[in-house]
C-alpha positions as a Python dict, from the first residue, in 0.01 Angstrom:
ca = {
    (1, 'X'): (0, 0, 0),
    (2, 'X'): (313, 210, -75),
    (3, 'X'): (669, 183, -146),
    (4, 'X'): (871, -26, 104),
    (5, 'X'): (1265, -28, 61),
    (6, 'X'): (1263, 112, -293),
    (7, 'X'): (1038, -154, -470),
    (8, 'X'): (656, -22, -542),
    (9, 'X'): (416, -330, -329),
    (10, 'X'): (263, -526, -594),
    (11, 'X'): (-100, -405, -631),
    (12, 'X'): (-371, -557, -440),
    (13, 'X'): (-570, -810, -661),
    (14, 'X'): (-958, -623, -739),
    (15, 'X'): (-1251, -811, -838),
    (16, 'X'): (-1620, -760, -922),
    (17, 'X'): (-1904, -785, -586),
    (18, 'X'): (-2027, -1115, -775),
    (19, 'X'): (-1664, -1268, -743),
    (20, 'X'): (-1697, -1279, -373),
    (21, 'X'): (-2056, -1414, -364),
    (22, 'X'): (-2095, -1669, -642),
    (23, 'X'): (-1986, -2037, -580),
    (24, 'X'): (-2014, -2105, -956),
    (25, 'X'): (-2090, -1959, -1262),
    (26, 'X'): (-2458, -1799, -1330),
    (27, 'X'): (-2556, -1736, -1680),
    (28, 'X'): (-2786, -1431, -1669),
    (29, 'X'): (-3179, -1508, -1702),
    (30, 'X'): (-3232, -1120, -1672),
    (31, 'X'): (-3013, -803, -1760),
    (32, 'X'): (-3119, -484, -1552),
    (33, 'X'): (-3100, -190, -1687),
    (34, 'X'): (-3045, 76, -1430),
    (35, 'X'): (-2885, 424, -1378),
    (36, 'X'): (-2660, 514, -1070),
    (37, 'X'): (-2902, 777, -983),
    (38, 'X'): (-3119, 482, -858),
    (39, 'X'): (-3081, 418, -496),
    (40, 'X'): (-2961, 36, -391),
    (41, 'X'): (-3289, -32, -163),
    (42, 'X'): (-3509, 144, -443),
    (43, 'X'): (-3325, -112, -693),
    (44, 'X'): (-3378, -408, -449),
    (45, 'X'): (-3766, -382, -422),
    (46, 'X'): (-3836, -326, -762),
    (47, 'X'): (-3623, -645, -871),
    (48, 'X'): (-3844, -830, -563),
    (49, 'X'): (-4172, -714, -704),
    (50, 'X'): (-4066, -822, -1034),
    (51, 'X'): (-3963, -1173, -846),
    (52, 'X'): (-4318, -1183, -717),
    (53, 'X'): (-4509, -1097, -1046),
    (54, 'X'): (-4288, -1329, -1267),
    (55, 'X'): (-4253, -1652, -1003),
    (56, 'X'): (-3879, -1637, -953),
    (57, 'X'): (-3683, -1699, -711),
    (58, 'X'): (-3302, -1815, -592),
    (59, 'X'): (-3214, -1976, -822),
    (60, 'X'): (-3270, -1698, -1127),
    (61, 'X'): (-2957, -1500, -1179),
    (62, 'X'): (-2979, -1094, -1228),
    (63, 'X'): (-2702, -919, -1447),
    (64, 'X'): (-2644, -628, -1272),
    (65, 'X'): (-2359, -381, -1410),
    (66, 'X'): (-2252, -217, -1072),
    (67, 'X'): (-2195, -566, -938),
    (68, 'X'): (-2120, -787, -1254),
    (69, 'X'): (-1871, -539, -1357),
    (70, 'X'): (-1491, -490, -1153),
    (71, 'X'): (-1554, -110, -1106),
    (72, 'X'): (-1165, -98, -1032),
    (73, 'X'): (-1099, -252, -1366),
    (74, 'X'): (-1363, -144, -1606),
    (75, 'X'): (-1137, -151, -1927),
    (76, 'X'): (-1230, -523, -1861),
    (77, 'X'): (-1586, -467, -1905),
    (78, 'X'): (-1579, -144, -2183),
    (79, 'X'): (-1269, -232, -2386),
    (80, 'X'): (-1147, 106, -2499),
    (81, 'X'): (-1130, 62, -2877),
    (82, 'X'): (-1373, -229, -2914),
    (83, 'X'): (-1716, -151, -3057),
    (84, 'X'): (-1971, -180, -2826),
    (85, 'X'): (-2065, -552, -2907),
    (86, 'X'): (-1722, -634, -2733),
    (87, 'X'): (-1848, -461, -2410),
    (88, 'X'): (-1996, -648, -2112),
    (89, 'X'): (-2313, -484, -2178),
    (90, 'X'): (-2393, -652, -2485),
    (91, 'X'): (-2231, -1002, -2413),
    (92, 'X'): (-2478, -1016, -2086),
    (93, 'X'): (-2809, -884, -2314),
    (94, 'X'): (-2728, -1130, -2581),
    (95, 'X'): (-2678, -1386, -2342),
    (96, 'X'): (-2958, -1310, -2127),
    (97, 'X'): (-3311, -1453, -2218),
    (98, 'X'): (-3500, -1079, -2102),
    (99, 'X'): (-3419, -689, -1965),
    (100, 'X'): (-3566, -525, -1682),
    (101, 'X'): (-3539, -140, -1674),
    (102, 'X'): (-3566, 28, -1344),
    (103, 'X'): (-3617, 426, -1452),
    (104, 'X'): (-3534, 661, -1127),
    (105, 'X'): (-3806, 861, -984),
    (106, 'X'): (-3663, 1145, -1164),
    (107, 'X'): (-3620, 999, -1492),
    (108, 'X'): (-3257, 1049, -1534),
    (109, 'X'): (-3275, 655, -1638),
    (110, 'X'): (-3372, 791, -2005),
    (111, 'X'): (-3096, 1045, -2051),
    (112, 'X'): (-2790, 843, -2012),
    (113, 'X'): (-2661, 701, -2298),
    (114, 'X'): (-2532, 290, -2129),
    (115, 'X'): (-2911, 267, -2073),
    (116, 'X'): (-3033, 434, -2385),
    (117, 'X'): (-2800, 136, -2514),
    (118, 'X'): (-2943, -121, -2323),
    (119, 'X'): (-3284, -43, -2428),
    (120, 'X'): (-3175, 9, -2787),
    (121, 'X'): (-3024, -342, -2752),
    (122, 'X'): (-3313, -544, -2609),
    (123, 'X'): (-3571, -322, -2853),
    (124, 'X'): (-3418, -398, -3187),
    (125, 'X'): (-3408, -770, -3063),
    (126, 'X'): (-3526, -968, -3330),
    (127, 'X'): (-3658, -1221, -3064),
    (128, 'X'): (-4024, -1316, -2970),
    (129, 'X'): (-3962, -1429, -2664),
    (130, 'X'): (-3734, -1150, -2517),
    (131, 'X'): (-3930, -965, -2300),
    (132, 'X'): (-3847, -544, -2224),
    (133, 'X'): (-3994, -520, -1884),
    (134, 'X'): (-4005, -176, -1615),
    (135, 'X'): (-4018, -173, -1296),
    (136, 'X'): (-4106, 191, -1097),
    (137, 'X'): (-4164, 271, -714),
    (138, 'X'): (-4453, 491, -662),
    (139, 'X'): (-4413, 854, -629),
    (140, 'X'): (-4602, 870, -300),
    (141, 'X'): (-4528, 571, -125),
    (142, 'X'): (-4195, 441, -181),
    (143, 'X'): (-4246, 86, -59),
    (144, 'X'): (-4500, 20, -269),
    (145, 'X'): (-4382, -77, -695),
    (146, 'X'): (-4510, -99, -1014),
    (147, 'X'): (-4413, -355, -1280),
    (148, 'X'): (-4501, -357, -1667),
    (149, 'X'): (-4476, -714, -1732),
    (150, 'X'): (-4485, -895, -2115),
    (151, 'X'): (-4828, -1083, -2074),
    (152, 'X'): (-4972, -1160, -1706),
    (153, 'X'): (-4809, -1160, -1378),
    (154, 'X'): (-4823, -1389, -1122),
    (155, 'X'): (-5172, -1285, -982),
    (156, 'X'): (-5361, -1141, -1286),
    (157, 'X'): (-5614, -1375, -1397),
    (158, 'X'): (-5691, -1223, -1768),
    (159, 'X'): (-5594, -902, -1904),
    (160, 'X'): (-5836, -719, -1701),
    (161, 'X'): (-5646, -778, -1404),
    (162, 'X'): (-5354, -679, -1574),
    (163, 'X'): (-5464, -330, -1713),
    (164, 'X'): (-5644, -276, -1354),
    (165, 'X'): (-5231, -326, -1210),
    (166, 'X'): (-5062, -164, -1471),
    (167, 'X'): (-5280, 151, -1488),
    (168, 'X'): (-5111, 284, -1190),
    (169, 'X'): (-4780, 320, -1337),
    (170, 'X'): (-4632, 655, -1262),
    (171, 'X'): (-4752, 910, -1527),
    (172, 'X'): (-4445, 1145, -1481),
    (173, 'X'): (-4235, 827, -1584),
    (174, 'X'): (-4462, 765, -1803),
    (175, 'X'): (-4431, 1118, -2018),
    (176, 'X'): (-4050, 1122, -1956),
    (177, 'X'): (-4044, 804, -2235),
    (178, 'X'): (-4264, 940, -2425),
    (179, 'X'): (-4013, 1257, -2487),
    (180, 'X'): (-3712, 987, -2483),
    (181, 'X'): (-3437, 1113, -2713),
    (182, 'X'): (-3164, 899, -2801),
    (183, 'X'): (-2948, 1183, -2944),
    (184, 'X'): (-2973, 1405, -2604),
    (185, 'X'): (-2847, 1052, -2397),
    (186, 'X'): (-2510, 1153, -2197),
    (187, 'X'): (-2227, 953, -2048),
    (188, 'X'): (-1899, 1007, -1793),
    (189, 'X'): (-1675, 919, -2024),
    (190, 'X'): (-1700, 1118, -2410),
    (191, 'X'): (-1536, 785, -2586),
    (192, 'X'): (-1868, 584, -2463),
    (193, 'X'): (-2050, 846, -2610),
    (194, 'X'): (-1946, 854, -2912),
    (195, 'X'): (-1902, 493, -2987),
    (196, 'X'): (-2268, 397, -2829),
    (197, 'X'): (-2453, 678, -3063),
    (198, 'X'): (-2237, 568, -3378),
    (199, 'X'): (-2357, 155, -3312),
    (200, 'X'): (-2694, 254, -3255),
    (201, 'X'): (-2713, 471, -3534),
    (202, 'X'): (-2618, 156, -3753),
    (203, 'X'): (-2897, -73, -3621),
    (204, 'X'): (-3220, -92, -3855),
    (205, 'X'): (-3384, 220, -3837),
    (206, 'X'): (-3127, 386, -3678),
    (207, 'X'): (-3205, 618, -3377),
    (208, 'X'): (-3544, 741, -3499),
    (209, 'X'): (-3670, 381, -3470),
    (210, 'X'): (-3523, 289, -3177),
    (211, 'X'): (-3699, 630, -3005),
    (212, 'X'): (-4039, 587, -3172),
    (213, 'X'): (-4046, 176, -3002),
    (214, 'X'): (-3948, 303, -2688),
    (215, 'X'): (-4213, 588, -2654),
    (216, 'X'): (-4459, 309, -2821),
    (217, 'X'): (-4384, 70, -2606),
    (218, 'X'): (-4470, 294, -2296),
    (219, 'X'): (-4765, 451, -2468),
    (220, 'X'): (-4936, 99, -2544),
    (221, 'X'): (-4807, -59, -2143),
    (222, 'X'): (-4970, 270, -1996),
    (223, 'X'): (-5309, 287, -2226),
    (224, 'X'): (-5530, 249, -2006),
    (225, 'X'): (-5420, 500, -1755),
    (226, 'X'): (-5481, 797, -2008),
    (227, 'X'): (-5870, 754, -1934),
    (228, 'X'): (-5948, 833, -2282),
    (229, 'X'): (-5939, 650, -2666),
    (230, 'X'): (-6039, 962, -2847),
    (231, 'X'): (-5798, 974, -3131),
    (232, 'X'): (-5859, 1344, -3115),
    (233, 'X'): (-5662, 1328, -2801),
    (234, 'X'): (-5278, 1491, -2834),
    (235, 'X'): (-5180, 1243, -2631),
    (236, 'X'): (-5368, 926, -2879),
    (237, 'X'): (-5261, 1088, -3154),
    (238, 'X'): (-4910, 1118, -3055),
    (239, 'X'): (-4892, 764, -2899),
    (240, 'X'): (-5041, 626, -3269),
    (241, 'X'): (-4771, 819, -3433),
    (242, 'X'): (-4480, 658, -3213),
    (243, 'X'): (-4674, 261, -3275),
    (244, 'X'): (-4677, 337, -3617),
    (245, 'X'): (-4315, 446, -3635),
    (246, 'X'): (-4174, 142, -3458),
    (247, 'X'): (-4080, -157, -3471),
    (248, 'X'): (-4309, -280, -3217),
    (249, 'X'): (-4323, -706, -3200),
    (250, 'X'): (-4632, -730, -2936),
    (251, 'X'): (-4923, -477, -2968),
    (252, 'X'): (-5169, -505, -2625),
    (253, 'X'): (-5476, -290, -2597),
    (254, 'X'): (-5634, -500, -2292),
    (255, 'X'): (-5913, -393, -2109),
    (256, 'X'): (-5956, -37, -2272),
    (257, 'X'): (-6322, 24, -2444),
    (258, 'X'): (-6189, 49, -2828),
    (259, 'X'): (-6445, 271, -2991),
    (260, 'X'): (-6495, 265, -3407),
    (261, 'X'): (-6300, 606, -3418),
    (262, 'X'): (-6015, 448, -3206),
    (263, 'X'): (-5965, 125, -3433),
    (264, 'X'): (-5989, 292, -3760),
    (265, 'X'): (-5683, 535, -3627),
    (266, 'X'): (-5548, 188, -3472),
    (267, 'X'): (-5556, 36, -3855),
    (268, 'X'): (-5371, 330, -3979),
    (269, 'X'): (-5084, 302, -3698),
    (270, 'X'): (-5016, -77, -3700),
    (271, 'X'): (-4645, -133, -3702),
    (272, 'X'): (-4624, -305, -4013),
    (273, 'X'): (-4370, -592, -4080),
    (274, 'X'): (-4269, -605, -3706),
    (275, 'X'): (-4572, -678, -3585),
    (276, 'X'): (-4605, -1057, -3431),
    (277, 'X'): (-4899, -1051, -3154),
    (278, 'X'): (-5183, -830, -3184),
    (279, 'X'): (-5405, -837, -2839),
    (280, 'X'): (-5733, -674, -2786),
    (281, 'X'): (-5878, -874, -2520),
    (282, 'X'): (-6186, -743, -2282),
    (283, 'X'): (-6186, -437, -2545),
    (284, 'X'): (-6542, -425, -2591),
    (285, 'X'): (-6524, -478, -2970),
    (286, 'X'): (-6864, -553, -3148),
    (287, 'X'): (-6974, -747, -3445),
    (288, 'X'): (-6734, -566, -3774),
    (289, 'X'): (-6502, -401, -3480),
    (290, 'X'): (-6237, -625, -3601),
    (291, 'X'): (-6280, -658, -3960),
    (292, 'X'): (-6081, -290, -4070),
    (293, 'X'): (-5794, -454, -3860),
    (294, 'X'): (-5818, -801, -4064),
    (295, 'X'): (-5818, -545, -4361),
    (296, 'X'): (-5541, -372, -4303),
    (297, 'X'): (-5323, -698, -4185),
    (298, 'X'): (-5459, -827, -4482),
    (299, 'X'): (-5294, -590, -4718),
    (300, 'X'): (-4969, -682, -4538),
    (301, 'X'): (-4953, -1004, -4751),
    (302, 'X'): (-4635, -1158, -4752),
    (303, 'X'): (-4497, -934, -4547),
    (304, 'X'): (-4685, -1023, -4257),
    (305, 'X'): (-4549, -1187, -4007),
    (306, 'X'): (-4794, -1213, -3741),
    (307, 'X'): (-4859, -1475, -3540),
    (308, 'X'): (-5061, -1466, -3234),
    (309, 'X'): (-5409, -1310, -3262),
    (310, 'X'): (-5622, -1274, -2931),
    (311, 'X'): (-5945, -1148, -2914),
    (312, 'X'): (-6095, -1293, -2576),
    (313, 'X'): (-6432, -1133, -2402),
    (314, 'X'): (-6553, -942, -2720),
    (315, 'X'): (-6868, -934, -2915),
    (316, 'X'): (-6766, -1031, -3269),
    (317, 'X'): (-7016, -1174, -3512),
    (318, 'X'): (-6981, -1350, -3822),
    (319, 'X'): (-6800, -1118, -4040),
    (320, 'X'): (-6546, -1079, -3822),
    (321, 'X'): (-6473, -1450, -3789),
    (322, 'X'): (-6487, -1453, -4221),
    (323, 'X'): (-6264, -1162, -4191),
    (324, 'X'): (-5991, -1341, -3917),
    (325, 'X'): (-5979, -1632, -4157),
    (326, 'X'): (-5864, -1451, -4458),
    (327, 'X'): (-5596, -1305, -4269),
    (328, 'X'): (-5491, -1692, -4172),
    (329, 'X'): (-5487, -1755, -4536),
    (330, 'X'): (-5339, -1495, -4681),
    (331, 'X'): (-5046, -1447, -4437),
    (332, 'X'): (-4988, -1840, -4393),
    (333, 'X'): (-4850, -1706, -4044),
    (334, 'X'): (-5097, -1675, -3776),
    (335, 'X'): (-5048, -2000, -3526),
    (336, 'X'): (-5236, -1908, -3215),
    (337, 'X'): (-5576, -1770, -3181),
    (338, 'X'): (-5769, -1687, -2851),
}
């Protein structure tokens, strides 16, 4: 394209990858979060393995910015004096019914600041049913993936089977959430910056909640893998401190031998107000294990807005049973008991 006679070639029309590929329109079912510094094929099997564990298929459309977004014409997607809310990023969360995050293999997912938005975003949700979700290839074998998943996957028969999966999830990953700062995030472009930081700084909680949930959310997905429960532990201690800072919706010890020292640190780290399902199945609770936990949701009140309790494969006894049902009566909340 050029100049031709004196008179500038109108420019060539530019459009978004999905433009060329879709025959219709495709309201997103899932928004992935993802940094550049993620290779396509890397991006490709973790959104297959995800496929697999969740049982979708074809017909389940994938908001992906890179090829949602007209590169050539991005003032479309990130209007330059809108607030954030206006931006393509936001429009596709809110209308999308889950995200996926796929962190690099070098963790430079967690330091820029359109994915520290994203997870902001899909964290301060005040949705149930809308799931955060990571997918990370192995360190050592490439081909091979590993998915935290909200509840089972396709293939995991109780929670057991879940933790027994999930365990393997790549510690380095792992410890780069748990040091997740949403004030060091960066971006290409300083006007992003500065209007992401300012919107999340506005959301309940502001930044500090928004980095204690994240770090939580990894901490309590990756229990099981940290081979111990001592609340002595740094690394407990630290992961207890970041639960009881957030604003954590789903708490899931599953499959992790909860000792008496464990749950009373537990009771002292419970989320509070945010808190809607509380699982501790296959935790090898015995008879009283879950009464300082009924006492402590108790105390809630009103407040309380839990709803899902599930305590499957443990040995409770009598008082714990007396103690469930006062927190059924005095919350007026809980639905769903297993």
């Amino acid at each position: 394209a050029g100049v031709a006679g004196g008179t500038r070639a109108p420019a060539a029309r530019t459009y978004a990858l999905v433009e060329l590929l879709a025959t219709g329109p495709q309201p997103p079912t899932w928004f992935v979060s993802h940094s550049w510094a993620d290779p396509v094929a890397s991006m490709v099997k973790k959104v297959r393995e995800h496929a697999r564990l969740k049982g979708y298929g074809a017909d389940t459309a994938l908001w992906v910015c890179a090829y949602a977004n007209n590169q050539h014409e991005l003032a479309d997607a990130i209007p330059e004096h809108a607030p954030t809310s206006e931006t393509a990023f936001a429009k596709s969360i809110n209308r999308s019914q889950g995200v996926l995050a796929l962190p690099d293999a070098k963790g430079i997912y967690f330091t820029r600041a359109w994915c520290a938005f994203e997870t902001a975003m899909a964290l301060s949700a005040d949705r149930d049913d809308f799931p955060y979700e990571v997918a990370a290839a192995d360190p050592e074998d490439v081909n091979k993936v590993h998915v935290l998943v909200d509840g089972l996957g396709t293939g995991d028969a109780d929670a057991e089977d879940k933790a027994k999966r999930e365990k393997h999830f790549p510690p380095a990953l792992r410890d780069r959430a748990s040091k997740f700062d949403f004030e060091q995030a960066e971006a290409s472009r300083k006007n992003d910056l500065v209007r992401i930081k300012a919107d999340v700084r506005e959301l309940p909680g502001g930044v500090a909640k928004v980095n204690a949930t994240l770090r939580a959310l990894y901490f309590v997905a990756t229990f099981a893998s940290l081979g111990t429960v001592d609340p002595g532990d740094a690394r407990v201690k630290t992961g207890l401190q970041y639960v009881a800072d957030s604003a954590l919706r789903k708490l899931h010890f599953g499959s992790v031998g909860l000792s008496q020292a464990f749950v009373s640190a537990l009771v002292r780290s419970l989320p509070g107000a945010s808190l809607r399902e509380l699982r501790l199945d296959y935790c090898e609770l015995g008879p009283g294990g879950f009464v300082p936990i009924a006492d402590a949701l108790e105390k809630l009140g009103a407040s309380c807005a839990l709803h899902t309790v599930s305590l499957i494969a443990n040995r409770l006894g009598d008082e714990d049973a007396q103690a469930l049902a006062r927190v059924i009566c005095v919350t007026a909340t809980v639905t769903r008991l297993d």
